[in-house]
C-alpha positions in Angstrom: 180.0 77.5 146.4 177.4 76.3 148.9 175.8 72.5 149.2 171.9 73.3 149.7 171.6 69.6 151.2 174.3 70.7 154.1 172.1 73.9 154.5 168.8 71.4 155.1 170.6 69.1 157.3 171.9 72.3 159.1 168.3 73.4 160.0 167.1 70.3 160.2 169.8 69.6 163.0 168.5 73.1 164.7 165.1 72.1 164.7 165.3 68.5 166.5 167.9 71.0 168.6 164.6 72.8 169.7 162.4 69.1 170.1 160.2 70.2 167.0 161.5 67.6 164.8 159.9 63.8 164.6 160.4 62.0 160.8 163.1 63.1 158.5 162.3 62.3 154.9 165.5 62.5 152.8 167.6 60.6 150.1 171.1 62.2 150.8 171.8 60.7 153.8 173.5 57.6 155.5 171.9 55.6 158.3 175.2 56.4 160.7 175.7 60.4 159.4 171.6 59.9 160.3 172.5 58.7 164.0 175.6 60.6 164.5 173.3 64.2 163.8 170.1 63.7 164.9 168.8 62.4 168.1 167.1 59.2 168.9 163.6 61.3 168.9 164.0 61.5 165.0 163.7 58.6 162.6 164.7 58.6 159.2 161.9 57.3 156.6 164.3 56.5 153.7 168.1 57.1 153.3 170.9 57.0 150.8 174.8 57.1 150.5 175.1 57.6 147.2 174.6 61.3 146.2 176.8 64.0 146.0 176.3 66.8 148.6 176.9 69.5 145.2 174.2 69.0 143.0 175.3 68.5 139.1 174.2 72.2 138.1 177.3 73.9 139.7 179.5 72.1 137.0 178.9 74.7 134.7 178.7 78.0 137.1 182.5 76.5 138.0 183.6 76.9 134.5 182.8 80.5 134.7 184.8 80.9 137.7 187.7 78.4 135.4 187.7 80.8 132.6 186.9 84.6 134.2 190.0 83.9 136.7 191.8 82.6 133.7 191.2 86.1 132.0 192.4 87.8 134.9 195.5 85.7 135.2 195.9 86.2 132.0 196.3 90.3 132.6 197.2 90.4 135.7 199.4 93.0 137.6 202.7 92.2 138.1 203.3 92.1 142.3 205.5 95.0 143.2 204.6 95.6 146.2 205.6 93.5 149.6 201.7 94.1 151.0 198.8 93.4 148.8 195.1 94.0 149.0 193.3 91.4 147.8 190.0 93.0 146.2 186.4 92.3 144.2 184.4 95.4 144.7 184.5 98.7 146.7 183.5 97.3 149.9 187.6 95.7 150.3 188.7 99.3 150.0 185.8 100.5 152.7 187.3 97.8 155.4 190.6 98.4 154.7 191.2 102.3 154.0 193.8 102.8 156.5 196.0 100.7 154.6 195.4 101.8 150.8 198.6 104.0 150.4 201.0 102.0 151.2 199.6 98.7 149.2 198.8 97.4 145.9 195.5 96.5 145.3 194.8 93.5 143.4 191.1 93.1 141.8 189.8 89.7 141.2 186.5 88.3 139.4 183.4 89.4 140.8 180.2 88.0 139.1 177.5 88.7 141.4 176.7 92.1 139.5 179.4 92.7 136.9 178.9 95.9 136.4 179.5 96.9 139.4 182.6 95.3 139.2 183.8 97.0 135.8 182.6 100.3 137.4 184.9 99.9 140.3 187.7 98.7 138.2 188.0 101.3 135.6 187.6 103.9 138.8 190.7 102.4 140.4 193.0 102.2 137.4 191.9 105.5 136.4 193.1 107.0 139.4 195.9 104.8 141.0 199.2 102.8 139.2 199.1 100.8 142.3 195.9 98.7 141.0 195.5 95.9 138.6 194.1 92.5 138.0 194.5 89.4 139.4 193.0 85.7 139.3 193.2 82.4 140.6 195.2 79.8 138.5 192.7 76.8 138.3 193.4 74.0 136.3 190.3 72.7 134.1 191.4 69.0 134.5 189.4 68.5 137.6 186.7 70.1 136.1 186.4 68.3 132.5 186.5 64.9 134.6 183.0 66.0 136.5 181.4 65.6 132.5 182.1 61.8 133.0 182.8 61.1 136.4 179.9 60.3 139.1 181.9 61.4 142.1 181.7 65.1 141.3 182.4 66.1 145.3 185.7 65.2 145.2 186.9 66.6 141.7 185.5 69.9 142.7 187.4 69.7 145.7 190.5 68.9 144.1 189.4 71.7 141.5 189.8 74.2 144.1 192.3 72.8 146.5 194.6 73.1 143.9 193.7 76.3 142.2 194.3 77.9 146.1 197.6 76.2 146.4 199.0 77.4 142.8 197.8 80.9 143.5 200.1 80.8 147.0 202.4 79.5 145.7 202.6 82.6 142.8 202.6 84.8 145.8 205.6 83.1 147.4 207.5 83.3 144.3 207.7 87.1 145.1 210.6 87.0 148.5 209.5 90.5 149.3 206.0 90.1 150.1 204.7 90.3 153.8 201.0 90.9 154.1 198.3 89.4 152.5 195.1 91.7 153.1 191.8 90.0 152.3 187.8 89.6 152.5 187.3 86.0 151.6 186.0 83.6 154.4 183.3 83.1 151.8 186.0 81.1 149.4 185.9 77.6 150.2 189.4 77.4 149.4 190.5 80.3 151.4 191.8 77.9 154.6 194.4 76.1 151.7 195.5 79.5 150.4 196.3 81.4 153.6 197.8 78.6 155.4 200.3 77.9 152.3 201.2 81.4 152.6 201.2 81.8 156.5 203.5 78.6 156.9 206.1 80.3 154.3 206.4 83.8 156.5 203.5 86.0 155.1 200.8 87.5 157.3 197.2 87.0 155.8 194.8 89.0 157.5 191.2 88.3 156.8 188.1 90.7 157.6 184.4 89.2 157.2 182.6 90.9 154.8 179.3 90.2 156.4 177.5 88.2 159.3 177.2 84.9 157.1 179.4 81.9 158.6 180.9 80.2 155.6 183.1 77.6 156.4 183.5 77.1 160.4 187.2 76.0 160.0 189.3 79.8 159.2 193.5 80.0 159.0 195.0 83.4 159.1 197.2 85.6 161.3 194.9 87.9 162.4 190.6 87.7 161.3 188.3 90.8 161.7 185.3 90.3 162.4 182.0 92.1 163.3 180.7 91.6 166.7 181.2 89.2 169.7 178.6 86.6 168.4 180.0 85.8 165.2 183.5 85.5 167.3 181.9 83.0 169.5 180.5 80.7 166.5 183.9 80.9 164.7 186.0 80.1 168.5 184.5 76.7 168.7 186.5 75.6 165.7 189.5 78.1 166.0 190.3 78.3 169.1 194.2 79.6 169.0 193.1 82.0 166.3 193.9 86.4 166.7 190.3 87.8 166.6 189.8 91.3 166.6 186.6 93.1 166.7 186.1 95.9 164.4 182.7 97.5 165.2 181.9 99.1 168.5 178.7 97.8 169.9 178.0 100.1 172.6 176.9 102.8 170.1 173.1 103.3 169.4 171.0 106.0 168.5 167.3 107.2 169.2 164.9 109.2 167.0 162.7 111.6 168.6 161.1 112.9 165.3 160.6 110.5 163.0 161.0 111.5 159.2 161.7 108.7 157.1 161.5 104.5 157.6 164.1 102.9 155.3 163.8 99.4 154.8 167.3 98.0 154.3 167.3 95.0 151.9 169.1 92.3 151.0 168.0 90.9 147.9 165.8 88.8 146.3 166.9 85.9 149.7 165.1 83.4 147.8 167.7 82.7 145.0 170.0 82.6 147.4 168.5 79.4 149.2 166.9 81.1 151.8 163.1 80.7 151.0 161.6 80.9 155.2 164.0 84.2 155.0 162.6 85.0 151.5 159.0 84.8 152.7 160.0 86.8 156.2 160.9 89.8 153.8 157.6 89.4 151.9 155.5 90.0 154.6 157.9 93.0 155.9 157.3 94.8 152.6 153.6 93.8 152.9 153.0 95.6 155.9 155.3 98.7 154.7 153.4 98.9 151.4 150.0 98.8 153.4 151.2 101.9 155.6 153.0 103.8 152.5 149.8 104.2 150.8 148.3 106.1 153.7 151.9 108.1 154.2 152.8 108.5 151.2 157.1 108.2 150.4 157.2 108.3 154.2 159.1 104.8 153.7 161.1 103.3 151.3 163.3 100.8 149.9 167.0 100.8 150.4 168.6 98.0 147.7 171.2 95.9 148.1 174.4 97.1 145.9 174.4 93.3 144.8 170.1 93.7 143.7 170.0 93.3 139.6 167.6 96.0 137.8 165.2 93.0 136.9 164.8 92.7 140.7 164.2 96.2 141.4 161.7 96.4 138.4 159.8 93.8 140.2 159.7 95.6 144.0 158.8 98.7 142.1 155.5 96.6 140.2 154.6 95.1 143.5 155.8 97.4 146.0 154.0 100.7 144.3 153.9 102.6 147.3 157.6 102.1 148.5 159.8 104.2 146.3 163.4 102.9 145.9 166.6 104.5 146.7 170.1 103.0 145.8 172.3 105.3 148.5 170.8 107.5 151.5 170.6 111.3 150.4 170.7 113.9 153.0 169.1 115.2 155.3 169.7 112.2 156.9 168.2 113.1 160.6 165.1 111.7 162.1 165.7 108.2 160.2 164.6 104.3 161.2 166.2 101.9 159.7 164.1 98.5 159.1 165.7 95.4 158.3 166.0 91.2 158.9 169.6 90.9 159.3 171.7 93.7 157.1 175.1 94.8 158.8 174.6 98.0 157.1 173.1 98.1 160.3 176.7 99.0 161.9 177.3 102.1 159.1 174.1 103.1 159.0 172.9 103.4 162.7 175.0 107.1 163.0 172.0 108.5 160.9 169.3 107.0 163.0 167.8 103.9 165.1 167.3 100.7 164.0 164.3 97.9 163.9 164.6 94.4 163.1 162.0 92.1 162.1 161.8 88.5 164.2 159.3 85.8 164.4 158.6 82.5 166.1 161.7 80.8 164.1 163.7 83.9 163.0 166.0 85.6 165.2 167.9 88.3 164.4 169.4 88.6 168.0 171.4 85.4 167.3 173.3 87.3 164.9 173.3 90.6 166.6 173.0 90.0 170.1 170.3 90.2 172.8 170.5 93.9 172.7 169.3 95.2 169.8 165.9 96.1 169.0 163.6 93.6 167.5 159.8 93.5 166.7 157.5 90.4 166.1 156.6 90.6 162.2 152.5 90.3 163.3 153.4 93.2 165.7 155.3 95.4 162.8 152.4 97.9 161.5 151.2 98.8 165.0 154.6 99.4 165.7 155.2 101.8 162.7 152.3 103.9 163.2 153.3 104.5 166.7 157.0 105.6 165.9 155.4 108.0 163.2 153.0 109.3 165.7 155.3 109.5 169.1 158.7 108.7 168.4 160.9 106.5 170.2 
């Protein structure tokens, strides 16, 4: 759950950050949160304090979540074991392997791409009495007050405040339990839920699932994350927090020969709120498409697990000369990886080097850091051609 008007006042704040910012026309704001975020460069050509920050559609994307983690509560595992994995898709098990036989893995709603959820599921109970379902115990009262209530920010907070604080304290009924093993920085709730459980005796480790910074304000005994730059963003707020990094970022890898470009995506960025990201990628594949009609399947498309078929049906229409590949098949030598921002870019870069795409406002080195290698977007087909030709 993500406020689009926080995202806009976010790069809003970064561009008047960089002096390319001069009038602000919005209607979500007040004139003092105007003064205290902006500088006195800005002005502000019409303001409100009225609106909610969540906009009225989520109301019914949050009875979903209500009534799928109802279902899961509903047939849920009993806990029986005194460390538990907390779990939505495969990726959980990936992160934490080391400590899958000794825990019981508990799988909660996932409705990005459900079936990939029910595919991992019926995988796990298949093969392991340690697995079974589990959801958060919301209450719908919050929720059925947002149909008449104007002040829908604060119900959905209390919505989800709750639901985090119920589920901990489920948890803590169970004396034995001692380690909380999770991937959820991206639940708003997730500060609530961990701190219940870390102020009654349980360690709650957390490892990020990705480079996206959710909420800046974390709680948990130990958090894993990726690389030094995502520690730095998330020390400004957690200071006293355990950080461990998890990926080495010494390791890179250079391609003589080249064989094969893959251009690793991340979905359709646009219904995800990221339309200057959205349009970045369109001009990527652009370009690749251009050079894949001369080279034939020379490159190609590597999909996000999360990409629905309608979406792939679409790159395929558009993208003719970039075939599509949902997992890398060997040989996998002489390979360039292409991509905006994917941390596939840490498991992937064994098999071969990696490009990233930047331009005048994107980046990718603010994520990464200033070593990785980057190329202008305007700069990207000469580029290509010459690591087909020579190599790096």
């Amino acid at each position: 759950m993500k406020s689009d008007k926080i995202k806009i006042l976010y790069h809003l704040h970064n561009l008047d950050e960089a002096e390319r910012l001069r009038e602000i026309h919005i209607d979500f704001i007040s004139r003092i949160k105007f003064n205290y975020l902006f500088s006195k460069n800005v002005s502000i050509s019409k303001e409100d304090s009225t609106v909610n920050l969540l906009p009225h559609r989520i109301i019914p994307k949050l009875f979903l979540k209500y009534f799928a983690n109802k279902i899961f509560f509903l047939l849920k595992a009993k806990v029986k074991n005194d460390k538990i994995i907390k779990s939505w898709v495969e990726v959980t098990e990936k992160i934490y392997k080391d400590e899958l036989h000794d825990s019981q893995i508990l799988i909660y709603p996932f409705p990005i791409k459900i079936y990939r959820q029910l595919k991992y599921i019926f995988n796990k109970i298949k093969k392991s009495e340690s697995v079974g379902l589990m959801g958060v115990p919301y209450k719908i009262s919050p929720l059925l007050k947002t149909l008449f209530n104007r002040n829908i920010d604060y119900l959905i907070t209390v919505f989800e405040y709750t639901g985090a604080i119920r589920h901990a304290n489920y948890f803590l009924k169970y004396q034995g339990i001692q380690k909380i093993l999770t991937t959820e920085e991206f639940e708003v709730a997730s500060f609530s839920f961990s701190k219940k459980l870390i102020k009654s005796g349980v360690q709650v480790i957390n490892a990020c699932h990705g480079l996206s910074v959710y909420s800046p304000f974390v709680y948990y005994s130990k958090f894993l994350l990726i690389n030094k730059k995502q520690k730095e963003l998330y020390s400004i707020f957690n200071k006293n927090l355990d950080f461990e990094i998890i990926y080495d970022e010494t390791f890179e890898s250079k391609v003589s020969k080249v064989s094969k470009i893959i251009f690793v995506d991340q979905g359709d960025l646009g219904k995800l709120g990221m339309p200057y990201e959205a349009a970045l990628r369109g001009k990527v594949l652009g370009v690749l498409n251009q050079i894949g009609k001369k080279r034939n399947s020379t490159i190609q498309i590597k999909t996000h697990p999360n990409t629905k078929q309608k979406e792939i049906k679409r790159l395929q229409s558009q993208y003719e000369y970039l075939p599509i590949i949902k997992k890398l098949k060997p040989p996998l030598e002489g390979l360039v990886f292409i991509t905006l921002y994917s941390t596939a870019y840490y498991d992937f870069r064994k098999y071969g080097s990696f490009l990233f795409i930047k331009d005048d406002l994107f980046n990718p080195s603010l994520f990464f850091g200033p070593k990785i290698k980057s190329v202008h977007v305007s700069e990207l087909k000469v580029k290509i051609e010459d690591l087909i030709k020579n190599g790096e």
